[in-house]
C-alpha positions, 0 to 999 in steps of 0.5 A: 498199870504200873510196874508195883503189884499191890498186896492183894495183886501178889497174894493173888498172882499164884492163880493168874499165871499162864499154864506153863508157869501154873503147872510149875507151880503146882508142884510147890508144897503150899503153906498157909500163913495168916497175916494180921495185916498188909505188913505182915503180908509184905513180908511174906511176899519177901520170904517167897522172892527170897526162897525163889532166889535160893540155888536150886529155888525152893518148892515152896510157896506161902500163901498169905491170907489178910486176917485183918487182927481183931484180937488173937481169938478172932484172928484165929478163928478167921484163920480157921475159916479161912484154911478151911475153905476149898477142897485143898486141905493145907498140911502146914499153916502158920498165923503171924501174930504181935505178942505185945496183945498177951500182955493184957490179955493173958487169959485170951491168948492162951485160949487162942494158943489152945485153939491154934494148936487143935487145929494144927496151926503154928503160931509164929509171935512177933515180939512185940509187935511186927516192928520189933519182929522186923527189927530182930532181923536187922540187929546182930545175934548177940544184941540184948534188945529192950523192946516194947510197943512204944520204942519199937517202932522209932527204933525200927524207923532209925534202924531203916534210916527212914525220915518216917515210918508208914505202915505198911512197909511193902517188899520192896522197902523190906528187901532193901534192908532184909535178906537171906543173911538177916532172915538166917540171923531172925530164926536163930532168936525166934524159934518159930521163925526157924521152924517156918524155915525148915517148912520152907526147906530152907538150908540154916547154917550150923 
């Protein structure tokens, strides 16, 4: 085995923690956080580092669940399902979410807005996509970004300084560029983001 966990090994290691370190964890608010894909739960896996490297580290674990898009009706309703299961009843849930799919289906995401909202879901858009998300965490507060579906990506791509980009970018590769400094500067542009902070229990600067 090498010395790199897969997505999956990360989402899951929460339960194959020897009894000391389970206990610990047990201890920690859980959140569940609804991913659209591997991207999106790497970089829930950085979230989580970062709230460990934290002083004193964070009581707070997100656990990431693959929803694997489809749709924002279906990615809620999987969502829905998914929270459901078990005896654990999630007092804060979260569902990561390109907003780049409203703008042909307007009709769509607010019936999944409605639909997140009854089942206590806060849905935390990426504009407009996961690359765009990303990339408000790299440019200053002050920047105007002009983004879309099509520029993001080859931005993002410049931004990393990378030859080329594959999704999905892993925790690694994110942690490279993304720190506690450039998820401080994302949450004062993207509201939702500052509320999964506090949920966190994530100190913001003034």
């Amino acid at each position: 085995m090498g010395p790199f966990l897969t997505l999956d090994e990360e989402a899951t290691s929460l339960f194959s923690r020897k009894p000391k370190e389970e206990m610990k964890l047990k201890k920690k608010k859980s959140i569940f956080v609804a991913c659209e894909g591997e991207s999106e739960q790497a970089y829930v896996a950085l979230l989580n580092e970062l709230a460990q490297e934290k002083d004193p580290p964070l009581p707070v674990f997100l656990r990431s669940y693959n929803v694997k898009g489809g749709g924002p009706c279906k990615m809620v309703a999987e969502a829905i399902k998914k929270a459901s299961k078990g005896d654990y009843t999630w007092k804060e849930k979260v569902i990561l979410m390109d907003k780049d799919v409203c703008k042909n289906n307007p009709d769509e995401c607010q019936k999944a807005k409605e639909k997140a909202k009854e089942n206590g879901f806060l849905i935390l858009w990426q504009e407009p996509n996961h690359e765009g998300f990303l990339l408000q965490h790299l440019c200053d507060e002050k920047g105007n970004l002009s983004l879309t579906a099509e520029n993001a990506q080859d931005m993002l791509k410049r931004k990393l300084d990378l030859r080329e980009y594959k999704k999905p970018l892993t925790r690694y590769e994110l942690r490279s560029r993304i720190g506690a400094k450039e998820i401080e500067r994302a949450a004062k542009k993207i509201k939702n983001l500052g509320e999964l902070l506090e949920w966190m229990y994530w100190p913001l600067p003034k």
